[in-house]
C-alpha atoms as one frame of an Amber mdcrd trajectory, in Angstrom:
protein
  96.333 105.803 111.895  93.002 104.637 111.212  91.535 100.640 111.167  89.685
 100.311 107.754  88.503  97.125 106.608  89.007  96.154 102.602  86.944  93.543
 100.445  88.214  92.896  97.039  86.901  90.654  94.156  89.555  89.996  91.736
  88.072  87.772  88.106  88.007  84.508  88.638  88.964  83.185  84.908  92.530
  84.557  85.563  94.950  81.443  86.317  96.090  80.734  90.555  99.036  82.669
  89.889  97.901  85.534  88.508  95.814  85.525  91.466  97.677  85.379  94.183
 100.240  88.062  92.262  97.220  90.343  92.414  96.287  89.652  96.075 100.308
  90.319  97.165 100.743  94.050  95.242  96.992  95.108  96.732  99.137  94.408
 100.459 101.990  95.959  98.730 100.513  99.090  97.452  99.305  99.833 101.209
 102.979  98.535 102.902 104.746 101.386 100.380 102.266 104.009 101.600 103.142
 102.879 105.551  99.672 101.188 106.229  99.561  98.344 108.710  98.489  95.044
 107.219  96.798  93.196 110.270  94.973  90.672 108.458  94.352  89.231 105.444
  92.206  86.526 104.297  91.370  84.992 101.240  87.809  84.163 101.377  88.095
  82.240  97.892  85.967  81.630  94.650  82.038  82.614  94.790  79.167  83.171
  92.729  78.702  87.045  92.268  74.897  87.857  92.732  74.975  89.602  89.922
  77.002  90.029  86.369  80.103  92.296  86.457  81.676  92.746  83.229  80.511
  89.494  82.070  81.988  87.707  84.957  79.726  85.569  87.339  82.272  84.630
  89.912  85.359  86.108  91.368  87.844  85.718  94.033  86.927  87.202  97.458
  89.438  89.000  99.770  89.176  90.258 103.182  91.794  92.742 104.667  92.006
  94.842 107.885  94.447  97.371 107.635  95.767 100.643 110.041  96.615 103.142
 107.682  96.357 107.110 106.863  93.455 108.605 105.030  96.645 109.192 102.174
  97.366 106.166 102.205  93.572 104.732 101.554  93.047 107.392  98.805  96.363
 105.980  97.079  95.240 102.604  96.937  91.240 103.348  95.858  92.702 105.498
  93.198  95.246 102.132  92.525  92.477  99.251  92.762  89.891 101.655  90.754
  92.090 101.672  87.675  93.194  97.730  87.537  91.051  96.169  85.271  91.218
  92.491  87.124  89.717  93.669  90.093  85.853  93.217  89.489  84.943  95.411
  92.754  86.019  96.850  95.954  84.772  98.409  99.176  86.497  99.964 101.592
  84.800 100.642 105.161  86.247 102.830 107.949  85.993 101.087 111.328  84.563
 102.615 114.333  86.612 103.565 117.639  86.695 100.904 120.642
């Protein structure tokens, strides 16, 4: 298992609920592909710096995960084709 760490942005002119809902099945889709959530944080609403499908601000998320290279391929593919999140970047952390 590898340690990647995950930023989101989901649109911010969805309602709280629809929100959160989001932010759970993003953890989900990596539990059901036997990743390792370690952390998650919600770094909450902020101005994007730019104009992404006519939004200008979205909800930020921070995750660190431990999972397979499957596993992260499962979940770009996943987050790539929902239309409420705005962006997302996955990095690969480096070896202690």
């Amino acid at each position: 298992m590898t340690n990647y760490e995950i930023m989101f942005i989901v649109k911010a002119t969805l309602d709280e609920n629809t929100i959160n809902s989001i932010a759970k099945e993003t953890q989900k889709l990596l539990t059901d592909n036997k990743a390792k959530v370690i952390e998650f944080k919600e770094m909450g609403r902020k101005k994007l710096a730019y104009e992404i499908n006519k939004e200008v601000s979205g909800f930020y998320f921070l995750m660190e995960v431990s999972a397979s290279k499957d596993a992260i391929q499962e979940f770009d593919r996943k987050l790539r084709i929902n239309e409420n999140i705005l962006r997302h970047l996955i990095l690969k952390k480096e070896s202690e």
